[in-house]
C-alpha positions as CSV (number, residue, x, y, z in Angstrom):
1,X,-13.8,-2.4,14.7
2,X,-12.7,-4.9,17.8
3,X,-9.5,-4.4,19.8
4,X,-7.6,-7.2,17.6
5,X,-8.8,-6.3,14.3
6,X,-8.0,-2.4,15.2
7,X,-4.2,-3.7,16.2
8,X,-3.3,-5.8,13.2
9,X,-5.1,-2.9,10.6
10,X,-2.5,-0.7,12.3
11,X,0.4,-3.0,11.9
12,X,-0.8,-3.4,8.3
13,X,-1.7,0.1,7.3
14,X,2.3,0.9,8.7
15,X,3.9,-2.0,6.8
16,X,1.2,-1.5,3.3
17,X,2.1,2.4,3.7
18,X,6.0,2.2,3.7
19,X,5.8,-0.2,0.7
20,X,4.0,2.0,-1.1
21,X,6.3,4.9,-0.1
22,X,9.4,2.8,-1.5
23,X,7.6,2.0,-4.4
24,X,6.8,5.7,-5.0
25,X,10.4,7.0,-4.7
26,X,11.5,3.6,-6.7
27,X,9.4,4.9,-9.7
28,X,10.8,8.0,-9.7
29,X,14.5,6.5,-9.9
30,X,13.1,4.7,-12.6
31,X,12.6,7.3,-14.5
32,X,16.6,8.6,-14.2
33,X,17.8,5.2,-15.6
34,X,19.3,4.4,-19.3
35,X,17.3,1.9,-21.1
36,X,19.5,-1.0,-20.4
37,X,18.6,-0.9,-16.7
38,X,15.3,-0.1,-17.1
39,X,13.8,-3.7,-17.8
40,X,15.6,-5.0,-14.7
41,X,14.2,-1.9,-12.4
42,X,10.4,-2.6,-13.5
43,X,10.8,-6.4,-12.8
44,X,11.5,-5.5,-9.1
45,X,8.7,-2.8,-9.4
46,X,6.7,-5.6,-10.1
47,X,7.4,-8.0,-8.2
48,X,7.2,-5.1,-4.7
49,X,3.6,-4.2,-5.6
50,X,2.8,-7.8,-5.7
51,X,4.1,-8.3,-2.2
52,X,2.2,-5.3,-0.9
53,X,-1.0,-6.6,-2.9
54,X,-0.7,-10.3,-0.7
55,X,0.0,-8.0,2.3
56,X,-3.1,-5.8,1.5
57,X,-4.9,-9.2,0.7
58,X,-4.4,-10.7,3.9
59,X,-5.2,-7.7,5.7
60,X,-8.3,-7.8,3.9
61,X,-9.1,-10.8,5.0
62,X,-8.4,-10.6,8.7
63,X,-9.7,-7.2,9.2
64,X,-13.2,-7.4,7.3
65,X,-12.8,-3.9,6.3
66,X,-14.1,-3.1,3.0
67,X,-12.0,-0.1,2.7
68,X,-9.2,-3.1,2.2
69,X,-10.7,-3.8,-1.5
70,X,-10.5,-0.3,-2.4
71,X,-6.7,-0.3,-2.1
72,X,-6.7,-3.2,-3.9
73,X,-8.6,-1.8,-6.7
74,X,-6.3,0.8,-6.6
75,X,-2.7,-1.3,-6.4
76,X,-4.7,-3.7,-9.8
77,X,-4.8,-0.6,-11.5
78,X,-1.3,0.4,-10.7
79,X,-0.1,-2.9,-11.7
80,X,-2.0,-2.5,-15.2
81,X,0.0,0.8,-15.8
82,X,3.3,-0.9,-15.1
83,X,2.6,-3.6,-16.9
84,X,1.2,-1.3,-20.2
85,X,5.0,0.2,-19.9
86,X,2.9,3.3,-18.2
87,X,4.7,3.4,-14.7
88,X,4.2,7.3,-14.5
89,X,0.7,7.0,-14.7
90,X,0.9,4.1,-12.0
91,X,2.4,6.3,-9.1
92,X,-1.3,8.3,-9.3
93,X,-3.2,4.9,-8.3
94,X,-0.4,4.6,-5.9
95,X,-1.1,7.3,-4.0
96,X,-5.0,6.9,-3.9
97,X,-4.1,3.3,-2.6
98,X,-2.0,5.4,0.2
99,X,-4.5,7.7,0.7
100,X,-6.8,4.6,1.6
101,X,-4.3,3.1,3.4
102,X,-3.6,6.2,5.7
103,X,-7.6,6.3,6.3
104,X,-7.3,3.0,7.8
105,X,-4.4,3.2,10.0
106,X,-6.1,6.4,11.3
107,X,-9.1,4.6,12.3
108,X,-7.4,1.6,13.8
109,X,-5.3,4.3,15.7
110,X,-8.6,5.8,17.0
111,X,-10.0,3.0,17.9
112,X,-6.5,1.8,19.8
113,X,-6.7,5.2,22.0
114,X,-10.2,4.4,22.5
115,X,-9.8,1.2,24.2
116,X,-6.7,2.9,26.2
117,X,-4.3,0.5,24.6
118,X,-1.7,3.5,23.6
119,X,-1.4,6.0,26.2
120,X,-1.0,9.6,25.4
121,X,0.3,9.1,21.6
C-alpha cells in the first residue's frame, strides 16, 4: 500500500468505523421503541447503512484493497436482515464488517508510521 492510498484507507476506515458504531448502538434503541416508532427508526437505519455502503464503495475504489469488498459483503447482508424485519440478526454482519474495517485502518496506520508520516503515535 502507497503513502496516499495508506492515508485516505485511514480516513475511511475512521469515518466507515464510527458509522458502523452509531448504527450499532441505533439498533439497539431500536429495540426499546413501541411499535409506532419503530417503522420511522428502521427507515433511518436504512438509509445510514446505505451511506456507509457509498462511503465503503468509494473507498473501495480509491484504495484497491480487496479487503474493501468483504465489508461490503458484509454491510449487503446486514442490509438484507433489516430489510427481512431481522435487524437483530443484522448487528452480527455489522460487526464482522467492523472487524474488517478495523483490519484496514490498522494496516494503513502501519504503513503511515512506516513512511514516518505520524510521529511517535
Amino acid at each position: 500500500m502507497n503513502k496516499q492510498k495508506a492515508i485516505i484507507a485511514f480516513s475511511q476506515s475512521e469515518k466507515i468505523k464510527a458509522g458502523l458504531i452509531w448504527i450499532s448502538q441505533t439498533l439497539e434503541v431500536y429495540n426499546s421503541l413501541p411499535g409506532t416508532n419503530r417503522e420511522g427508526a428502521e427507515l433511518v437505519i436504512k438509509a445510514i447503512v446505505g451511506m456507509i455502503a457509498h462511503e465503503v464503495h468509494l473507498a473501495s475504489r480509491m484504495t484497491e484493497d480487496s479487503t474493501w469488498k468483504e465489508v461490503e459483503k458484509h454491510l449487503d447482508m446486514g442490509m438484507v436482515m433489516i430489510n427481512s424485519q431481522m435487524l437483530q440478526e443484522s448487528g452480527f454482519h455489522l460487526t464482522r464488517a467492523l472487524s474488517q474495517v478495523t483490519s484496514i485502518g490498522q494496516r494503513s496506520l502501519t504503513v503511515l508510521k512506516e513512511e514516518g508520516l505520524l510521529g511517535d503515535i
